[in-house]
N, C-alpha and C positions, 0 to 999 in steps of 0.2 A: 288398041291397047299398046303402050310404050311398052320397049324392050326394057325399061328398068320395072314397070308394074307384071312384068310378065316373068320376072325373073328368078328363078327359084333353084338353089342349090343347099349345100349343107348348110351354111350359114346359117341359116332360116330355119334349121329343123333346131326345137326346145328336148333338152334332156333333160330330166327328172328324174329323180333316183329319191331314197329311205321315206325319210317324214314327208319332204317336199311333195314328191308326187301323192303320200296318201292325201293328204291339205288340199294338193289342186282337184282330185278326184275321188273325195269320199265315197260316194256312192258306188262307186267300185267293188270296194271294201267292205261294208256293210249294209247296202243295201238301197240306204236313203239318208238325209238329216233333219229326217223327223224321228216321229214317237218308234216306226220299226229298227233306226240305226242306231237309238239308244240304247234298245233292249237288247239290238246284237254287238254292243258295249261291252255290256254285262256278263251275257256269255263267253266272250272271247276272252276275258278276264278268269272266267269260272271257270273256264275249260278245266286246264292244269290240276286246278283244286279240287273239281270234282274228280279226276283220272286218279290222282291222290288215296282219295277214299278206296276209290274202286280195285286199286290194287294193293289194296288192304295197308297202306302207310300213314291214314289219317280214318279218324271218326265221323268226320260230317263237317260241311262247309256252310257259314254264316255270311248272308250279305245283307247289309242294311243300308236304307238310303236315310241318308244325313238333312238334317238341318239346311245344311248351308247347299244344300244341290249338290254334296260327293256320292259318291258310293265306294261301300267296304266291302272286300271281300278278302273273307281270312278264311284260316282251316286250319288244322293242327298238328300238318305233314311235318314231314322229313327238313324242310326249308328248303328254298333255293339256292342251290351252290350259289357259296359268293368267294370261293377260289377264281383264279384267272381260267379261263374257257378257253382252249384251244390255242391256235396261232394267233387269236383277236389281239390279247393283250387286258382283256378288261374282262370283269368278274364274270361266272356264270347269270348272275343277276344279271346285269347291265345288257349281258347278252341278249337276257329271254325279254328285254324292254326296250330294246332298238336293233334290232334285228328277224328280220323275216322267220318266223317256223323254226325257232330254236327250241330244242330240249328234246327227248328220249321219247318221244309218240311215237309207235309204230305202225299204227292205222289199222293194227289188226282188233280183234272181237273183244279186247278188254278195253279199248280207247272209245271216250264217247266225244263227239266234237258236238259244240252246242251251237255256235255261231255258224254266221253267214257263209265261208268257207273253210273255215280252221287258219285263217292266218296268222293269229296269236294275240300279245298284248299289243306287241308292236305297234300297233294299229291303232290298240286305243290311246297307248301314250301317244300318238302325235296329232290326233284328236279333241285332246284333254289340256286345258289349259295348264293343267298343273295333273303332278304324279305322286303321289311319297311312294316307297316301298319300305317294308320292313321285314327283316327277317331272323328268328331263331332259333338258334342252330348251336349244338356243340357247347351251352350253356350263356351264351353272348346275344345279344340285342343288338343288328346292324340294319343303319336305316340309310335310304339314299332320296333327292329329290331331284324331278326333271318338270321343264316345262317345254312344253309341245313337240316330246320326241327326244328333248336332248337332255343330258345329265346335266344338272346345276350345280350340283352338290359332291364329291368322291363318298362314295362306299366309306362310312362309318361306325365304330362301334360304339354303342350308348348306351352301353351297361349288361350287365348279366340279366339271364331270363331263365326261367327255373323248369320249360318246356320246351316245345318245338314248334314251327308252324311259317305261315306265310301269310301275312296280311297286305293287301294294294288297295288302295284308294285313290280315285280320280274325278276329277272336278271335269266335266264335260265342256267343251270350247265355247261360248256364246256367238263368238263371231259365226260359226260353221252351223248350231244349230237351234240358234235364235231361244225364241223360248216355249221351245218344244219340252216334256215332262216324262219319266220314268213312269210307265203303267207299271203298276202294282201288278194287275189281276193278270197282266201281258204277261211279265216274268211267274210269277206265280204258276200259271197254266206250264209254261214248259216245265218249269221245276217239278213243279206233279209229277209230270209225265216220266222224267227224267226217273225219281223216285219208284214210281210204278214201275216202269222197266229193268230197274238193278237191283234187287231185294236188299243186298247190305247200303245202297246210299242214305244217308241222310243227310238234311236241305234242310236251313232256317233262313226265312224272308221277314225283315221288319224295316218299317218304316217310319219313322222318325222325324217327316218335314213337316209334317204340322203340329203342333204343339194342340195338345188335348186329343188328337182325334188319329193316333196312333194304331199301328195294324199289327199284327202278326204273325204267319203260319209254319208250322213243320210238316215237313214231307217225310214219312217213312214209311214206306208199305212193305210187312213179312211176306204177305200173299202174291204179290208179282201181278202178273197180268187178271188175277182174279177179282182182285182189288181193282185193277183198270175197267174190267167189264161191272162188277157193282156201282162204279161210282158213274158208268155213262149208262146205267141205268136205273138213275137214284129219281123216281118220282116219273118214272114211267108206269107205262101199265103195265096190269098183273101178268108176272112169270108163267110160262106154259110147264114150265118143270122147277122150283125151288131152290135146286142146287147146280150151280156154276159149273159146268165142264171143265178142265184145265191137265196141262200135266206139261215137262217141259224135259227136254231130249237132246243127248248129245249125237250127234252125224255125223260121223267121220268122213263120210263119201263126200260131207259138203264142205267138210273143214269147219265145224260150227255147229251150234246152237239151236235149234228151236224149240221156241214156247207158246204156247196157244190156251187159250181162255172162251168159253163162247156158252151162249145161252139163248133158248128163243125166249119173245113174249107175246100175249095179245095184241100186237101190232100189223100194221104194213108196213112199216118203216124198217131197213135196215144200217146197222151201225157198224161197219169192219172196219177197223183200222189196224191197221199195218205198219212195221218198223222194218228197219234193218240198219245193226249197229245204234240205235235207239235213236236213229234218225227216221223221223215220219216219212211215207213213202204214199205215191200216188197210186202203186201197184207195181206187179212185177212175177218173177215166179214163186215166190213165196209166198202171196194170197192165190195165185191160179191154182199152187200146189193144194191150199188150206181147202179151196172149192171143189176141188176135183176129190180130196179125202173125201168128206163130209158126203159128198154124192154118192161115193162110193159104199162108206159104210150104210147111207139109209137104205140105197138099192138093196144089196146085201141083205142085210136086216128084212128090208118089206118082201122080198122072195121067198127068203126064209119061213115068214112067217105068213105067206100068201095073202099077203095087201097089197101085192099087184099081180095081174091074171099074165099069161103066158104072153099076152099079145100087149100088152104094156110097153110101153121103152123104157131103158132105165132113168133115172133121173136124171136131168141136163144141172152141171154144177152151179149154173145160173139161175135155176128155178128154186134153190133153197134158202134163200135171204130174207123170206116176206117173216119179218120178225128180229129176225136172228141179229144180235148184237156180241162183237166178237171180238177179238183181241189177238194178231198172228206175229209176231216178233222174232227178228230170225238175228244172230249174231256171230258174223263172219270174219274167218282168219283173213280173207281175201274179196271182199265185198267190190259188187262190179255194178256199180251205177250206171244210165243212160242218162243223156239228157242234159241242158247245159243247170238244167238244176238239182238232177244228181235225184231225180224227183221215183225214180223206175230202179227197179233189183233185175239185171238181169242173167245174176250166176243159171247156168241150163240147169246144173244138180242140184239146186236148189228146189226145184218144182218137184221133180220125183220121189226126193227123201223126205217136204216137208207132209208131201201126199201121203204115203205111206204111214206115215208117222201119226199123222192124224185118223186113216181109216182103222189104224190098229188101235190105238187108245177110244176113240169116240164108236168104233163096233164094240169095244169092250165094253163101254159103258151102256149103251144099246142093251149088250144082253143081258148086266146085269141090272136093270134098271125096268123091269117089264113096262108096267104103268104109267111111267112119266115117258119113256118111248112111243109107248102107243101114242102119245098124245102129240109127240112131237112128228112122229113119222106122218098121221092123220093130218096134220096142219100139211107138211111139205106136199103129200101126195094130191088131195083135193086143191093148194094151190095153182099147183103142175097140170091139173084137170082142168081147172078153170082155164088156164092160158093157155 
């Protein structure tokens, strides 16, 4: 190998900074540039707007996908400062649209992040071939336009607006993601979820790219995760008890939240699914905590009422799922992910308070529920026999 093919200093090394680097390495950033880096598009856009709601500044956030391959996403907040931000020099807008993680998130139990890793719009604007923003605020209509990251246009006002709110629309790159297409049923499903886990959000999804054959849904659930466990078990088999378990708790000791949902049925199948910060979780101590309640109170319960003999062991919190479809969502000032995908809870006080919390409410309901009890405890015990 020659000394100039072998030769390797600064020179040689590429630096890449803002839009640039997301362009040469989308997938980075959201995941992929197909159908999943669209939909984490969307979200990174929604974030904001949904946070909005949640901290009671807006009603409900609309997104619709266009005709012509945009997508809209408005809401009817506060608006995005479009004063100057900081030392930048350039508006609060411009900021939250070419710039990394700008704006007031604090990551704590009322922020929900939807996207890939919460990196903002930034992202999508240099993604997207084209951008508008519009914003109003203060009684004024100001709109601004970028293409792939960069402002085209200066921060504008184009009339008076007789509300408030923040609407973005972005036309997705074709160079970068060919002719890959927004799943409807994709976003949809998070937006549920999304809905299901924050009693005040509401979510409207419509589509609009094909002419005649238009969709539309709203997400609003009053019932929380009760509503979650009904609808994942809509056209299953028959309930072993009627009515939904549920109840939801503040912990201090955890810094945070939890809420739980759960019911058996004539099944072997079981369904838990887990959140923290309304982000889906692969497990952690927030379901370990929700299993070790539940064992706890049946134990309890079956002693009590001698449906298990002296020489019994007590229930293992792994032997009570054959059925059980459940709903455990824990929402922290200080939430401690594992994992490079952030996939594992692994705050330690979270297992003990969410345990608790569940043996107390679900022993409660235990005793006062005699008959549908029975039914449930005879299910867990004779499983626990069998294995």
């Amino acid at each position: 190998m020659s000394e100039e093919a072998s030769k390797y200093d600064a020179s040689q090394i590429q630096v890449l900074e803002g839009w640039e680097a997301i362009r040469k390495r989308p997938g980075m950033y959201i995941g992929s540039t197909g159908e999943g880096g669209l939909l984490h598009m969307v979200f990174e856009v929604a974030d904001r707007a949904v946070n909005e709601v949640l901290a009671g500044h807006a009603s409900c956030v609309a997104v619709t996908l266009a005709p012509d391959g945009a997508v809209r996403v408005a809401d009817d907040g506060r608006g995005v400062r479009i004063d100057e931000s900081g030392a930048s020099g350039i508006s609060g807008l411009e900021a939250l649209l070419t710039r990394f993680q700008t704006g007031p998130a604090t990551g704590g139990r009322h922020d929900v992040t939807l996207g890939f890793c919460g990196v903002g719009p930034f992202v999508v604007n240099a993604l997207s071939s084209r951008m508008t923003a519009e914003v109003r605020r203060g009684g004024a209509r100001w709109v601004q336009e970028y293409t792939r990251g960069v402002a085209v246009t200066p921060l504008t006002e184009a009339g008076t607006s007789t509300g408030s709110g923040t609407t973005i629309t972005f036309w997705p790159d074709a160079d970068i993601f060919g002719a890959a297409e927004f799943s409807f049923d994709g976003l949809a499903e998070r937006f549920r979820e999304l809905a299901l886990l924050n009693r005040g959000l509401e979510i409207s999804l419509t589509d609009q790219r094909r002419p005649g054959e238009g969709r539309s849904a709203r997400f609003r659930y009053p019932d929380g995760a009760r509503d979650f466990v009904a609808i994942l078990d809509e056209q299953k088999e028959e309930p072993v008890h009627p009515h939904i378990i549920g109840f939801e708790r503040e912990e201090p000791r955890m810094a945070g939240t939890v809420e739980v949902a759960l019911r058996w049925r004539a099944s072997h199948d079981e369904r838990v699914r887990s959140f923290a910060n309304s982000r889906p979780t692969d497990g952690g101590t927030h379901e370990r905590g929700f299993r070790d309640g539940v064992a706890a109170a049946v134990t309890a319960y079956a002693r009590e009422r001698r449906l298990l003999t002296a020489t019994d062991p007590d229930l293992d919190a792994d032997r009570i799922g054959e059925g059980l479809t459940a709903v455990v969502s824990v929402k922290l000032d200080h939430p401690e992910f594992e994992g490079s995908t952030r996939g594992w809870l692994g705050n330690a006080a979270v297992r003990a308070c969410v345990e608790q919390a569940v043996q107390e409410h679900f022993g409660k309901w235990l005793g006062g529920h005699s008959e549908q009890a029975a039914a449930v405890i005879d299910r867990i015990i004779q499983g626990a026999r069998r294995d």
